[in-house]
C-alpha positions in Angstrom: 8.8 99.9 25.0 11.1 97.0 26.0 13.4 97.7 28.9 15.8 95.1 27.4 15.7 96.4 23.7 16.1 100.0 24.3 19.2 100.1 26.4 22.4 100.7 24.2 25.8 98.4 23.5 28.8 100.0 23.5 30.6 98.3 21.2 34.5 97.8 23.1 37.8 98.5 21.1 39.2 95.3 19.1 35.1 94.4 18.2 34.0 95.4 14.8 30.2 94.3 13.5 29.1 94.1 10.3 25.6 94.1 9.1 24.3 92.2 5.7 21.5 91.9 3.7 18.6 90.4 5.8 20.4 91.8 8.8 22.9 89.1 9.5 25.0 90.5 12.2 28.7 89.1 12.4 30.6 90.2 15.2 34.3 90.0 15.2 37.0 89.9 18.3 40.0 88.8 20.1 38.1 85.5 21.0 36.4 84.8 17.5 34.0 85.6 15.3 29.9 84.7 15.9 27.1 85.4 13.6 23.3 85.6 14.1 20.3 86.3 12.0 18.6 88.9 13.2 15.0 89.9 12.3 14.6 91.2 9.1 11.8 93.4 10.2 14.4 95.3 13.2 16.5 98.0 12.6 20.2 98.2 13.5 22.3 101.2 13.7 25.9 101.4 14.9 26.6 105.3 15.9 30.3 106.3 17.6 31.0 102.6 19.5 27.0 102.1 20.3 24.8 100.1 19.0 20.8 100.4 19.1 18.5 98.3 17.8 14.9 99.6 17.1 11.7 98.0 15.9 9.2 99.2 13.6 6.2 99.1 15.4 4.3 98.3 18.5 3.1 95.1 17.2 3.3 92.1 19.4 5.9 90.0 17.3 7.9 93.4 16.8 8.3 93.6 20.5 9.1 90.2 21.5 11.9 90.6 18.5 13.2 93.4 20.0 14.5 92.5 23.4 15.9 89.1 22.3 17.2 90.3 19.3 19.4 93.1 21.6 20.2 90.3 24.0 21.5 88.1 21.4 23.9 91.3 19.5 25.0 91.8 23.5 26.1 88.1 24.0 27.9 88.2 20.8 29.7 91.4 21.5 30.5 89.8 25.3 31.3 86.6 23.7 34.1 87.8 21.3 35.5 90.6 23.5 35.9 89.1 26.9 34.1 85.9 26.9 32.2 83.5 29.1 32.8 80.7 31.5 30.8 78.2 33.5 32.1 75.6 36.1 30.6 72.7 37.4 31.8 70.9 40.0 31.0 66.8 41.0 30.0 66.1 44.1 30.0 62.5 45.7 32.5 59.8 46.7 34.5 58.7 44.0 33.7 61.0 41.6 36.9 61.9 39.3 37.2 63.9 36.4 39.7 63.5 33.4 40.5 64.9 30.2 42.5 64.9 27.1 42.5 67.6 25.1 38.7 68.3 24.1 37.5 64.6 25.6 36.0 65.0 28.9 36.1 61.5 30.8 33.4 61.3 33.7 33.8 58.7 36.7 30.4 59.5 38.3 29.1 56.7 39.9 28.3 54.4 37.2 29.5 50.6 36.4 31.8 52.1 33.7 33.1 55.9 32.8 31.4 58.3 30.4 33.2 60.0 27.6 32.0 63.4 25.8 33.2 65.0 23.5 33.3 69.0 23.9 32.8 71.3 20.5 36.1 72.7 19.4 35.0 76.5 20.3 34.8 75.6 23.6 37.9 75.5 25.7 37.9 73.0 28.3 39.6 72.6 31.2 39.7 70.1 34.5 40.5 70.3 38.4 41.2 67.7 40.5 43.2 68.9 44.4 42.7 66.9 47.3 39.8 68.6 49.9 38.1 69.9 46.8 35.5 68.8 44.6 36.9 67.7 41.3 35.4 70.8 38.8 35.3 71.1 35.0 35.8 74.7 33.6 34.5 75.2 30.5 35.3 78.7 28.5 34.1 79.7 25.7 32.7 83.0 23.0 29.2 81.9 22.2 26.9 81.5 25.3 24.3 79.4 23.9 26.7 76.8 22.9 28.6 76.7 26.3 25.2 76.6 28.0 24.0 73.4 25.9 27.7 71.5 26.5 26.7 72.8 30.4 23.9 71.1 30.4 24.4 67.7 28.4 27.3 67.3 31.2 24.9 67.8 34.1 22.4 65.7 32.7 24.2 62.6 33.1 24.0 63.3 36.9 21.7 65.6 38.0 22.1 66.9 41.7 19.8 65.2 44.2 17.8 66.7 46.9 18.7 64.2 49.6 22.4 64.4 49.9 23.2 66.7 47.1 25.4 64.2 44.9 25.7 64.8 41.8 27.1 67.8 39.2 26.1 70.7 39.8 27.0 74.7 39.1 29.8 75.9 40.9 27.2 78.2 43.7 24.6 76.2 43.0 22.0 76.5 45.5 20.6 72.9 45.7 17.4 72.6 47.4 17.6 69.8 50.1 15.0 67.6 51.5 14.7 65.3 55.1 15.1 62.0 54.5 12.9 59.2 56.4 12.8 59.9 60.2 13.3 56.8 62.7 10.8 57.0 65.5 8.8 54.0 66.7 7.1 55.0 69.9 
């Protein structure tokens, strides 16, 4: 049985889920309200502030639906009780980072800046103190969303291995490499 699937959710005060027809699960909380179609086949049952989610059989397609489909109710519950956040810093000379209300203006290096435009669910936010690198915090309910706005932003300048410019995670390991070596004999 699946490690991931099996494990409970307790379900925190302020978080109530609903289940419909088809087993759309909305879950509802202090930070919003996120829905997902679980399914169909999966079973859901909400028993004193836990959830489980069990699967029919031990078919292959019932097993791979079972894990995600408890990973995905988890998030949501996460999501709308306490949230999640990602930050990404810049890192090179000259790099500056602006914004105005949900439009995120990038100075990375380019003959001109880039402008994006963040999702309204996501709550954006922008750092820039002298000694630091500038950093962009980005909070927000649903993880999958504030993982795709993550990485749009990061793929307009992707770290590099040689001197690490770029924008990267905030404790981001960046693997480096040696540049060219010098050495006539």
């Amino acid at each position: 049985m699946s490690r991931v699937g099996k494990s409970i959710i307790n379900v925190p005060a302020g978080v109530t889920i609903d289940i419909s027809k088809g087993n759309m699960v909305t879950v509802k909380g202090s930070k919003g309200t996120l829905s997902e179609q679980i399914n169909p086949d999966l079973g859901i049952s909400i028993e004193d502030g836990t959830l489980t989610v069990s699967r029919p059989s031990d078919q292959k397609r019932h097993r791979e639906a079972h894990g995600l489909s408890r990973a995905l109710i988890n998030n949501m519950v996460t999501g709308v009780s306490s949230g999640f956040t990602k930050q990404l810093e810049l890192v090179g000379v000259g790099y500056r980072v602006t914004n105005t209300g949900n439009l995120l203006e990038l100075i990375i290096g380019y003959s001109h800046p880039i402008y994006f435009m963040i999702p309204s669910e996501v709550k954006l936010t922008t750092k820039m103190e002298k000694g630091e690198n500038p950093t962009i915090i980005l909070e927000g309910a649903d993880k999958q969303l504030l993982g795709q706005v993550c990485a749009k932003i990061r793929s307009y300048r992707k770290p590099e291995p040689y001197k690490g410019k770029g924008i990267k995670f905030s404790g981001e390991i960046l693997r480096r490499k040696a540049g060219k070596t010098s050495g006539k004999k």
